[in-house]
N, CA, C and O atoms as CSV, one atom per row, in Angstrom:
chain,resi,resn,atom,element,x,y,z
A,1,UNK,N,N,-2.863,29.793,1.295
A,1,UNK,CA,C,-3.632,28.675,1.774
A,1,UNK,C,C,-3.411,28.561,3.277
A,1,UNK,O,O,-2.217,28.432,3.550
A,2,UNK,N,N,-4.090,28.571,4.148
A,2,UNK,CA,C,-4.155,29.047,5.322
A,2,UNK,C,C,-3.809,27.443,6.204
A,2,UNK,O,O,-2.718,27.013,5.831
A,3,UNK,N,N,-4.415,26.618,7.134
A,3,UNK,CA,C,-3.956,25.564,7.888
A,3,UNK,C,C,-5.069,24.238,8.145
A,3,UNK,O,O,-5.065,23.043,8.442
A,4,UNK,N,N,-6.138,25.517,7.761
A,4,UNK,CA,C,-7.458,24.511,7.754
A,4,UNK,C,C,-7.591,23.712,6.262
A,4,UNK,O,O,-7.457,22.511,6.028
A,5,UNK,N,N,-7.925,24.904,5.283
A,5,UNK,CA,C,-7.469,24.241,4.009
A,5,UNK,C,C,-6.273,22.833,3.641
A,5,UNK,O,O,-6.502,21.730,3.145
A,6,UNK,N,N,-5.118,23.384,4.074
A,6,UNK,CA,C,-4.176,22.120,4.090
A,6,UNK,C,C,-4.662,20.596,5.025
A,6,UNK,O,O,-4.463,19.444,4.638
A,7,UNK,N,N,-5.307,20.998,6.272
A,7,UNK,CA,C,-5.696,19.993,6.959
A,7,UNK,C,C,-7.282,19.278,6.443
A,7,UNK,O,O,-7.602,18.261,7.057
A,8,UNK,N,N,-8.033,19.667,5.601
A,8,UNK,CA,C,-9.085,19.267,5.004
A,8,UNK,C,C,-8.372,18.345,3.557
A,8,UNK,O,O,-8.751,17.247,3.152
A,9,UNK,N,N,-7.500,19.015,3.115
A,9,UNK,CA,C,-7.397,18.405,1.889
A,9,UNK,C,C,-6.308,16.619,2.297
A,9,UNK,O,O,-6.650,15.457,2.080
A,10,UNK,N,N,-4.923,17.200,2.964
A,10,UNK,CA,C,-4.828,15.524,4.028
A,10,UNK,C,C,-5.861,14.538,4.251
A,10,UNK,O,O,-5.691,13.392,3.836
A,11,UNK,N,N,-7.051,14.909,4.942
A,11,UNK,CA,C,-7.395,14.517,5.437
A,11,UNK,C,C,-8.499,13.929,4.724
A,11,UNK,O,O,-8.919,12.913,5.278
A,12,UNK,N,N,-9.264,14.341,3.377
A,12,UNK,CA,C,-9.476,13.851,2.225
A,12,UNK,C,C,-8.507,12.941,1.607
A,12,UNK,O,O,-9.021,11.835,1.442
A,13,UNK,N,N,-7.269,13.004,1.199
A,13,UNK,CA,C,-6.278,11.712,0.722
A,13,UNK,C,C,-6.348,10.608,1.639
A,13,UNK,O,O,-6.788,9.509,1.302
A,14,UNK,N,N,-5.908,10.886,2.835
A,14,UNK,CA,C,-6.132,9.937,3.960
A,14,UNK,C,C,-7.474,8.919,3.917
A,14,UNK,O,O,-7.329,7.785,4.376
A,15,UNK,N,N,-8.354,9.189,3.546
A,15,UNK,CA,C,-9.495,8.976,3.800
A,15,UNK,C,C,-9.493,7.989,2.356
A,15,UNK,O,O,-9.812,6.802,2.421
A,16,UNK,N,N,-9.102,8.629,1.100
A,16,UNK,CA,C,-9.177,7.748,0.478
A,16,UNK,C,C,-8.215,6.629,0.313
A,16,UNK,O,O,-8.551,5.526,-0.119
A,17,UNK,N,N,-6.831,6.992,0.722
A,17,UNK,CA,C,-6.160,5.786,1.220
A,17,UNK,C,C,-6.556,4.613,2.247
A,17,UNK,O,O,-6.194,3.443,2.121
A,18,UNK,N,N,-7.162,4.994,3.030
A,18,UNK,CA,C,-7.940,4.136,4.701
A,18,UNK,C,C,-8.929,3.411,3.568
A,18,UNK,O,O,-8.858,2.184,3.506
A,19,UNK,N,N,-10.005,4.221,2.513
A,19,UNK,CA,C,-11.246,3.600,1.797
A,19,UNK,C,C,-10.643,2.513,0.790
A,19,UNK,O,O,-11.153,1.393,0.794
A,20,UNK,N,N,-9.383,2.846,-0.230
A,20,UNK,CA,C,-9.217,1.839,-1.023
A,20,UNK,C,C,-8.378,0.475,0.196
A,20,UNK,O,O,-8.488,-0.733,-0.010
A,21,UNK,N,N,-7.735,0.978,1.180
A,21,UNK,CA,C,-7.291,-0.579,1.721
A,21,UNK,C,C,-8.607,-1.826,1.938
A,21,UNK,O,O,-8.691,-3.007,1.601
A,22,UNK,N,N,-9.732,-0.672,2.830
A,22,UNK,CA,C,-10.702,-1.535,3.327
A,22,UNK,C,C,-11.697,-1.962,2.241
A,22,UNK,O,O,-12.639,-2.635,2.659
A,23,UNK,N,N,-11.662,-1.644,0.647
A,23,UNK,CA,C,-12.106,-2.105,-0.073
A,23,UNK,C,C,-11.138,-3.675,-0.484
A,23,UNK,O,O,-11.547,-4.832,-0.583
A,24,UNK,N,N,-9.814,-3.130,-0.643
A,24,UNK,CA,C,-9.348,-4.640,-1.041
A,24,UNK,C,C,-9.424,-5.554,-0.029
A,24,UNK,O,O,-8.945,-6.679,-0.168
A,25,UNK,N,N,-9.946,-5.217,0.931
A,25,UNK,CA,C,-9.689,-6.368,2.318
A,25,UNK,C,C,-10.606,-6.850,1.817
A,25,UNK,O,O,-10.645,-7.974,1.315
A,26,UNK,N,N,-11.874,-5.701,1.917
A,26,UNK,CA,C,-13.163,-6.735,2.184
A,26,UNK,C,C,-13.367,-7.990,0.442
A,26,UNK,O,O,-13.643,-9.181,0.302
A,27,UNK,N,N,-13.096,-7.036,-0.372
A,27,UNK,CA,C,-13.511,-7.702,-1.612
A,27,UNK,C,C,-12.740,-9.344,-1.896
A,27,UNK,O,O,-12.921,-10.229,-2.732
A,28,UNK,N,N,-11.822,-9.171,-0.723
A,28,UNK,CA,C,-10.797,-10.759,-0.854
A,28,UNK,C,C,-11.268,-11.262,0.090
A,28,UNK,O,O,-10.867,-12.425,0.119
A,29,UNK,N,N,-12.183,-10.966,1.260
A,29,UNK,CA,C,-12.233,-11.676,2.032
A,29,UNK,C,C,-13.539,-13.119,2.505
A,29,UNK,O,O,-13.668,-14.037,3.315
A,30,UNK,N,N,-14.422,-12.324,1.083
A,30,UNK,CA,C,-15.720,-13.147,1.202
A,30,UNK,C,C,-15.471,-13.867,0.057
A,30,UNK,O,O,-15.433,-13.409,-1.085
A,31,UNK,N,N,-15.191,-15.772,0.622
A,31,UNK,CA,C,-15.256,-16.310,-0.481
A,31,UNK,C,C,-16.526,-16.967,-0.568
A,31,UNK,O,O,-16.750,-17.966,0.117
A,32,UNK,N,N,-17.660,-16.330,-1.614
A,32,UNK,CA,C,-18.814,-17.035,-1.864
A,32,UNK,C,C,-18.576,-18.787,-2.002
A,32,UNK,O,O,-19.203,-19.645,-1.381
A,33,UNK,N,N,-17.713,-18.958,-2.792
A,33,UNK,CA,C,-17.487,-20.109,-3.511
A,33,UNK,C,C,-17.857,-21.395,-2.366
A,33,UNK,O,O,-18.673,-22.303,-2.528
A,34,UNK,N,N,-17.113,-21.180,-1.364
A,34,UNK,CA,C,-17.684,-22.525,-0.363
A,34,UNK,C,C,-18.850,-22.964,0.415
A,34,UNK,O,O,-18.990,-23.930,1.165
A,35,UNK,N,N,-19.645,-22.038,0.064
A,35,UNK,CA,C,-20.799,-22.018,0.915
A,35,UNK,C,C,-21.715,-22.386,-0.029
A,35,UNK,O,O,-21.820,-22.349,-1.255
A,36,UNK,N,N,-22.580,-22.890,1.266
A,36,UNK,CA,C,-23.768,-23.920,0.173
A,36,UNK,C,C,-24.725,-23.486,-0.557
A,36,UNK,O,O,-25.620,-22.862,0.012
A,37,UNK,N,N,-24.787,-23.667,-1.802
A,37,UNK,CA,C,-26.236,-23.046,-2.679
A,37,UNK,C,C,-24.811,-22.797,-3.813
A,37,UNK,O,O,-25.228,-23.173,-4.908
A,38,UNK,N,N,-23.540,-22.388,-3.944
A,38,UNK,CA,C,-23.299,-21.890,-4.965
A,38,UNK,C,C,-23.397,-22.665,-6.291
A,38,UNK,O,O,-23.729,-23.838,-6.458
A,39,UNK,N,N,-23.124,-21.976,-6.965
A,39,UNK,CA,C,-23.369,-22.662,-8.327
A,39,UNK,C,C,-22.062,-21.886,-9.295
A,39,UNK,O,O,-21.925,-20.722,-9.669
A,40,UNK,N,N,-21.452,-22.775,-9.431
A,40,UNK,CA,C,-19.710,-22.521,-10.131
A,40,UNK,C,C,-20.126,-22.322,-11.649
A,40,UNK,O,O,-19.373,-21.627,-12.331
A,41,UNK,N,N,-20.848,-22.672,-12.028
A,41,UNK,CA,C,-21.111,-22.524,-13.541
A,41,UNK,C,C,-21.842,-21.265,-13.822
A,41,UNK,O,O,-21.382,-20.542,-14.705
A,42,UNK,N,N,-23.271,-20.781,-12.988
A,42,UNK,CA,C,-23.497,-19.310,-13.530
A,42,UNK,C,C,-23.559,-18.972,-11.446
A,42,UNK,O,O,-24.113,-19.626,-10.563
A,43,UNK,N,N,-22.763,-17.757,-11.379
A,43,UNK,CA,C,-22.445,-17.498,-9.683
A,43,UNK,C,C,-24.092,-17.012,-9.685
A,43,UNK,O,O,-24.868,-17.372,-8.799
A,44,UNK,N,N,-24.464,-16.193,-10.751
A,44,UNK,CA,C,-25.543,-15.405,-10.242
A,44,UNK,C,C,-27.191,-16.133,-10.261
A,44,UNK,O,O,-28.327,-15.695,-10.443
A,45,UNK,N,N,-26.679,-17.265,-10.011
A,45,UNK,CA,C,-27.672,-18.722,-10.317
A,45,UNK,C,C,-27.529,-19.296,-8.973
A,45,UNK,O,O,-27.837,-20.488,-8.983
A,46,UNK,N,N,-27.065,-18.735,-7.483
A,46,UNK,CA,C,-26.403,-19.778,-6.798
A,46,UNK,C,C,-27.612,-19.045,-5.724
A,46,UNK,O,O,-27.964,-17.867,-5.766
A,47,UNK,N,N,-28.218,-20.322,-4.578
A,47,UNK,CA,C,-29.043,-20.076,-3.697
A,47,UNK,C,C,-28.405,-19.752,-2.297
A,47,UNK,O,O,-27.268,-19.507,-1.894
A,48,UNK,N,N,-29.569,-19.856,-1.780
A,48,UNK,CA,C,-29.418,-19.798,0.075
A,48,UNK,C,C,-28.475,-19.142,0.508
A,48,UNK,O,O,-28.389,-18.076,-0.103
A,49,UNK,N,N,-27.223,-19.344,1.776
A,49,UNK,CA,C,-26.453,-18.924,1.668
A,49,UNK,C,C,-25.078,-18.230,0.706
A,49,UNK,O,O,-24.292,-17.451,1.247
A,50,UNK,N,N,-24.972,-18.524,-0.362
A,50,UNK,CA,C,-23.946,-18.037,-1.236
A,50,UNK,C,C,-24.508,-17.012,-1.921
A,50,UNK,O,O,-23.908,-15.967,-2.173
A,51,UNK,N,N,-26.075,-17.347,-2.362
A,51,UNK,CA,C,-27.078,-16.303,-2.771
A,51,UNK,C,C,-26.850,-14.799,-2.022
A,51,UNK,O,O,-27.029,-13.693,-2.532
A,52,UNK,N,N,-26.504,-15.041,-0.970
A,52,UNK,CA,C,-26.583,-13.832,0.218
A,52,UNK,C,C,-25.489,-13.106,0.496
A,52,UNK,O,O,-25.460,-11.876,0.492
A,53,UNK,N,N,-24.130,-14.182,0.860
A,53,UNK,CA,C,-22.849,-13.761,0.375
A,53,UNK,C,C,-22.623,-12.901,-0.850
A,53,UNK,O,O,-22.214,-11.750,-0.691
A,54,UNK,N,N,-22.885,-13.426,-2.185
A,54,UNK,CA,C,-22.949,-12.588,-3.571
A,54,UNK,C,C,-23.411,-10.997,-3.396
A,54,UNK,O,O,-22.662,-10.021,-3.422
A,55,UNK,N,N,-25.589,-11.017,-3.115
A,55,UNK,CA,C,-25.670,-9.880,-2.979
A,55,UNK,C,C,-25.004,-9.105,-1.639
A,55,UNK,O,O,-25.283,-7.921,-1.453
A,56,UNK,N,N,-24.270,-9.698,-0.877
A,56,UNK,CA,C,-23.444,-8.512,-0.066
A,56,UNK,C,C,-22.272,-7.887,-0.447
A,56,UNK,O,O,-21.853,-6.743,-0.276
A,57,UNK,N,N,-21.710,-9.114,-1.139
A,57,UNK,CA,C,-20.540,-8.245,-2.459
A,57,UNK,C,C,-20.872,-7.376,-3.256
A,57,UNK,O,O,-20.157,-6.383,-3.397
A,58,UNK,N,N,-21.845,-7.512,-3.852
A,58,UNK,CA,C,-22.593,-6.662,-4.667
A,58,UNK,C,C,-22.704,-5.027,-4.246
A,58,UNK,O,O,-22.356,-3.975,-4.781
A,59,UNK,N,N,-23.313,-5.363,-3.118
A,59,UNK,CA,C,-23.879,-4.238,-2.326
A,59,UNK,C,C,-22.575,-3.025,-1.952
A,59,UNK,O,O,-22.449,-1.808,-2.090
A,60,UNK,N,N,-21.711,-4.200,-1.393
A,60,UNK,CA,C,-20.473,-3.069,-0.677
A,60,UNK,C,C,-20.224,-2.620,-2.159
A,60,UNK,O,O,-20.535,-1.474,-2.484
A,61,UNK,N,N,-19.673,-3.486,-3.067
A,61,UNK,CA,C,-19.179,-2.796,-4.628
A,61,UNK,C,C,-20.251,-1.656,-5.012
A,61,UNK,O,O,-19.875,-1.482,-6.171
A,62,UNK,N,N,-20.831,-1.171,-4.924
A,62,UNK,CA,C,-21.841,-0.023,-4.763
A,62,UNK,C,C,-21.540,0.999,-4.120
A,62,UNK,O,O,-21.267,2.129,-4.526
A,63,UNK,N,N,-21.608,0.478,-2.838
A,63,UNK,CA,C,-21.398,1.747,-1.464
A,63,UNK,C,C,-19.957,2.368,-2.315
A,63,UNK,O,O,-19.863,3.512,-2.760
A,64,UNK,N,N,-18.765,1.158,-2.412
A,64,UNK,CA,C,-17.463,1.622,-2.543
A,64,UNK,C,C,-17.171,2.389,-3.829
A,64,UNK,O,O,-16.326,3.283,-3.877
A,65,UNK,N,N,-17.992,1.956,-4.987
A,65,UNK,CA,C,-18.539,2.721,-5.864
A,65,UNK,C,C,-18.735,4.307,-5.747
A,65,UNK,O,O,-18.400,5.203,-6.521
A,66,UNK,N,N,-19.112,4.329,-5.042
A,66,UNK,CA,C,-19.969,6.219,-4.394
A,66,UNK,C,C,-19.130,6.892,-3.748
A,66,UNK,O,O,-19.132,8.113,-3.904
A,67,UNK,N,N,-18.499,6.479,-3.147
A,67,UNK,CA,C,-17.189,6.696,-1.946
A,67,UNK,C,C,-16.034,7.763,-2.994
A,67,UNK,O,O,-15.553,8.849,-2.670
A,68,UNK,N,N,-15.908,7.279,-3.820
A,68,UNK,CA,C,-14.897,8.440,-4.766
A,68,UNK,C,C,-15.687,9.841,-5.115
A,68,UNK,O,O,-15.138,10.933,-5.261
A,69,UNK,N,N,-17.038,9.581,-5.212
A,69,UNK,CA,C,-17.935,10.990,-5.922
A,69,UNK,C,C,-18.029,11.929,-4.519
A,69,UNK,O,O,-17.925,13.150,-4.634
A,70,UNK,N,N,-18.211,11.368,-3.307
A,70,UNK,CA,C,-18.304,12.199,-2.068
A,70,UNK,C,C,-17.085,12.954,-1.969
A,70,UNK,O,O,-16.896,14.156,-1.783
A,71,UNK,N,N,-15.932,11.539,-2.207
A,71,UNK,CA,C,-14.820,12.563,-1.891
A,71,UNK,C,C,-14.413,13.279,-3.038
A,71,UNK,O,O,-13.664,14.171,-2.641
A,72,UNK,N,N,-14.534,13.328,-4.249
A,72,UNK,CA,C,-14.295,14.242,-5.277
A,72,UNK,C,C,-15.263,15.925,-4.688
A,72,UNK,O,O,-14.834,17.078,-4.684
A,73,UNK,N,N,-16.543,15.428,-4.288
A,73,UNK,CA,C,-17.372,16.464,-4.066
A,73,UNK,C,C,-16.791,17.628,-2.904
A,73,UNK,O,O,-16.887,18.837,-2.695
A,74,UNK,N,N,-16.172,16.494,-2.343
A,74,UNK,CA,C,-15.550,17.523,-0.861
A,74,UNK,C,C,-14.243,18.197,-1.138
A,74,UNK,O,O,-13.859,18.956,-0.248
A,75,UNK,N,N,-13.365,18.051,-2.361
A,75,UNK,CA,C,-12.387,18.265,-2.202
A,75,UNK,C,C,-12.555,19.660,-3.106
A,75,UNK,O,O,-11.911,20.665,-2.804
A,76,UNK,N,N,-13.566,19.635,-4.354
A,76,UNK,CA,C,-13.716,20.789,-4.781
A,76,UNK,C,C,-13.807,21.811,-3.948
A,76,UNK,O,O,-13.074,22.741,-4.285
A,77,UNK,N,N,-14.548,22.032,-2.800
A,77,UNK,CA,C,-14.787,23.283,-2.420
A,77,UNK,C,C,-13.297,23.675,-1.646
A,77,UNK,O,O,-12.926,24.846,-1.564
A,78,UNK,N,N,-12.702,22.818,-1.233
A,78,UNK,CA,C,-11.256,22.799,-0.559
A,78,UNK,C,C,-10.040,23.340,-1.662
A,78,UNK,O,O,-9.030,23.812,-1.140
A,79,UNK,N,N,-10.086,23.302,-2.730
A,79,UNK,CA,C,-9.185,23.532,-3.712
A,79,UNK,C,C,-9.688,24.816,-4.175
A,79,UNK,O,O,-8.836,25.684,-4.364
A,80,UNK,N,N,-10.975,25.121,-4.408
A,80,UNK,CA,C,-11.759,26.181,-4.851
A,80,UNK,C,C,-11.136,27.265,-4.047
A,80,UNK,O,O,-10.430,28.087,-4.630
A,81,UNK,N,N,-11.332,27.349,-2.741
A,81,UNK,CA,C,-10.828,28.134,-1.642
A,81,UNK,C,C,-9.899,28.326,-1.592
A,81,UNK,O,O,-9.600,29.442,-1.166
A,82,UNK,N,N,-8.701,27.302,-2.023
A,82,UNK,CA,C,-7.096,27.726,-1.778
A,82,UNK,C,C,-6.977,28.066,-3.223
A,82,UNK,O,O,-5.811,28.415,-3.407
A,83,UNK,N,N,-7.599,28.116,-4.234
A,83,UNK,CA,C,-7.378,29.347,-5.563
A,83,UNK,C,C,-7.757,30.345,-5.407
A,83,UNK,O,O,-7.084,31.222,-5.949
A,84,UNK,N,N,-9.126,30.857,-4.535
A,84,UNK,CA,C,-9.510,32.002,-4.697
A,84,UNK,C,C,-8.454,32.912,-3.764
A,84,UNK,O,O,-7.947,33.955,-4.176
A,85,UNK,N,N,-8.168,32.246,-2.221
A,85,UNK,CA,C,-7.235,33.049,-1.564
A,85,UNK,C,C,-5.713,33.162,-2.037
A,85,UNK,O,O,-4.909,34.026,-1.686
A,86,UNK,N,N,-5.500,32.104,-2.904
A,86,UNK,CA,C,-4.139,32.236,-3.342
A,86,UNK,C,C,-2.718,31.399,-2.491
A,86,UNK,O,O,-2.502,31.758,-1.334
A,87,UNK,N,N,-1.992,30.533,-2.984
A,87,UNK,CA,C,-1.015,29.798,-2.645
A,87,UNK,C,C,-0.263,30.309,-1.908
A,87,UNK,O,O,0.725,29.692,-1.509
């Protein structure tokens, strides 16, 4: 396994370490709940502003969603390569 290989595959972990922090930041950091329009009894019932807050939670939970399949996708060809050349 040569230097590039080792530095692609780091740098894939890294990446998903940096992705799960900035997921728990963000997912604690928007509290729909105080903003006006919500509705505590059904959230996905709540207008105007909180309405908007929600679908942006929504949204990132998506993006952050996808974020593991890219990096699963990238790491295959990186592992692929350090089997075929050999450890």
């Amino acid at each position: 396994m040569d230097f590039g290989s080792i530095l692609g595959i780091v740098v894939m972990v890294v990446g998903v370490i940096i992705g799960l922090i900035i997921y728990n930041a963000f997912s604690d950091a928007l509290d729909c709940s105080t903003l006006t329009g919500y509705d505590a009894t059904t959230p996905a019932n709540s207008t105007a502003q909180a309405k908007a807050c929600l679908d942006t939670k929504s949204n990132a939970n998506v993006v952050f969603g996808i974020i593991p399949v890219f990096i699963i996708l990238g790491l295959i060809p990186l592992i692929r390569g350090a089997l075929v050349r050999g450890i």
